[in-house]
N, C-alpha and C positions, 0 to 999 in steps of 0.2 A: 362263459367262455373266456378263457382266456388268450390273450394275445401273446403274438411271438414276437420277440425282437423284430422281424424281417418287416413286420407290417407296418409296426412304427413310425419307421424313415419313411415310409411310403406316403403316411400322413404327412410330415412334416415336409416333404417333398410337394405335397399339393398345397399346401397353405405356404409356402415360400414363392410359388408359383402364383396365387392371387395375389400374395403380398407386392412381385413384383409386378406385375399388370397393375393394381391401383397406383405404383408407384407411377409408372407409364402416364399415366392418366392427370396424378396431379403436377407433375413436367409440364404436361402440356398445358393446364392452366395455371400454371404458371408462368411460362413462356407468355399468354396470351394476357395475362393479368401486366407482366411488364413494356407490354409492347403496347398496350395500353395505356399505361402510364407515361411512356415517351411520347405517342402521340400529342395527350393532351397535356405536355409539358413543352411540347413544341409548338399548339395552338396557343397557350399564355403566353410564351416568348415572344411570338409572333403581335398578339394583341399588346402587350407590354412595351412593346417596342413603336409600334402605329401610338399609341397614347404617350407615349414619350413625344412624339415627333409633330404631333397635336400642340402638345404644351407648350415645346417650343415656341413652333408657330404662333399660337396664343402670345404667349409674353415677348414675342416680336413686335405683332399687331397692336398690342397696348405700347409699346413702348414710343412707338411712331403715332399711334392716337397721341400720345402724351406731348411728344416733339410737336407735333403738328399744333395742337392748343397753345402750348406757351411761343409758334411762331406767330400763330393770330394773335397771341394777347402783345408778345411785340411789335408787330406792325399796330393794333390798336393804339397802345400809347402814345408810339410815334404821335399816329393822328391825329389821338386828343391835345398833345402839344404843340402840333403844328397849327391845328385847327384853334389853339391860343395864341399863338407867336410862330406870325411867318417868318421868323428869322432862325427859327427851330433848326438845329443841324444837325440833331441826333443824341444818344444819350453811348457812354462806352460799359461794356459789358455789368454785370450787377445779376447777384443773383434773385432767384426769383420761383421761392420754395426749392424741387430740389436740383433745379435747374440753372440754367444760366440766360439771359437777353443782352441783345446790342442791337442800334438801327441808327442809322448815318441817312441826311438829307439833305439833297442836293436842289437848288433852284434850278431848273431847267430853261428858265427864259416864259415872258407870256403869263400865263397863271397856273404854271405848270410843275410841279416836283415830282421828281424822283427817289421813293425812300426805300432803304434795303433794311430788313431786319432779319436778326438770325437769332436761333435756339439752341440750347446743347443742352444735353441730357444722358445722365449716364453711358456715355461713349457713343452715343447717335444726336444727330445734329440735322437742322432742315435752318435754308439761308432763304430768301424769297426779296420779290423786287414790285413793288407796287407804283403805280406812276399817277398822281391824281393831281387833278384840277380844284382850284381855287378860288370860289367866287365869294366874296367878302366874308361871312363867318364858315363858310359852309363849304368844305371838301368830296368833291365827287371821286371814287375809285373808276379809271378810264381803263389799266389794264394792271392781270395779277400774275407773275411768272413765278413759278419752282426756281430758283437757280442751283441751289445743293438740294442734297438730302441722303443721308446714310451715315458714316460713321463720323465722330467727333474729328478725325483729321479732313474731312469735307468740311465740317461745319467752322475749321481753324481758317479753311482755304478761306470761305464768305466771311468769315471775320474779316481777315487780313482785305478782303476788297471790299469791306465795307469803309475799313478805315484809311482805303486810296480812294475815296468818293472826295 
């Protein structure tokens, strides 16, 4: 049997007609495939962002671990050379790997000193004040104060009053 022209369109009529229903269909996953994709482009920003802000924190908290070590190892010195020569008055600034120390010491009266040492460290700085007692070789720590700590123009301030001691 042969076919007439009329019937023909009638075919391609219906398979334009699936054609455009699957089109329908893959819109919609694709719609749902991008909205997908922003989602979890906006859960890694998110994440990305909280780990950034970690790190920070992180290499904050080391950096003041750090300040904090070389203001003990300053105030140590002090000690060891006071605890050699009670006439010890302090040592001025000198660095000390990649940092800097200073400690100024004052006779108090009695068997008593008061020594300030300070640190500085890549732009953060800790100044501290230790006040100890002296009985023939041997130095007891009586009391230990914070006096700075934060940025290097803090740690400039405890300089500068260490070297009005």
């Amino acid at each position: 049997m042969v076919r007439s022209p009329k019937d023909q369109p009638a075919i391609k009529n219906s398979a334009m007609v699936r054609s455009i229903e699957g089109q329908g269909e893959r819109g919609a996953a694709l719609v749902t495939a991008l909205l997908t994709l922003l989602l979890v482009s906006v859960a890694l920003a998110i994440a990305g962002g909280s780990l950034l802000m970690d790190l920070h924190a992180l290499r904050h908290e080391a950096r003041a671990v750090e300040v904090s070590a070389l203001t003990d190892a300053a105030v140590a010195d002090a000690l060891a050379h006071l605890s050699a020569d009670d006439s010890f008055a302090g040592f001025t600034a000198y660095g000390f790997g990649e940092g800097e120390l200073e400690s100024a010491v004052s006779f108090e009266g009695g068997l008593r000193y008061r020594v300030r040492a300070g640190a500085s460290l890549r732009g953060s700085g800790r100044c501290v004040e230790v006040e100890v007692s002296r009985q023939q070789e041997r130095l007891t720590v009586l009391r230990w104060s914070r006096l700075y700590e934060g940025s290097a123009a803090e740690a400039s301030a405890c300089i500068a009053a260490i070297n009005s001691l």
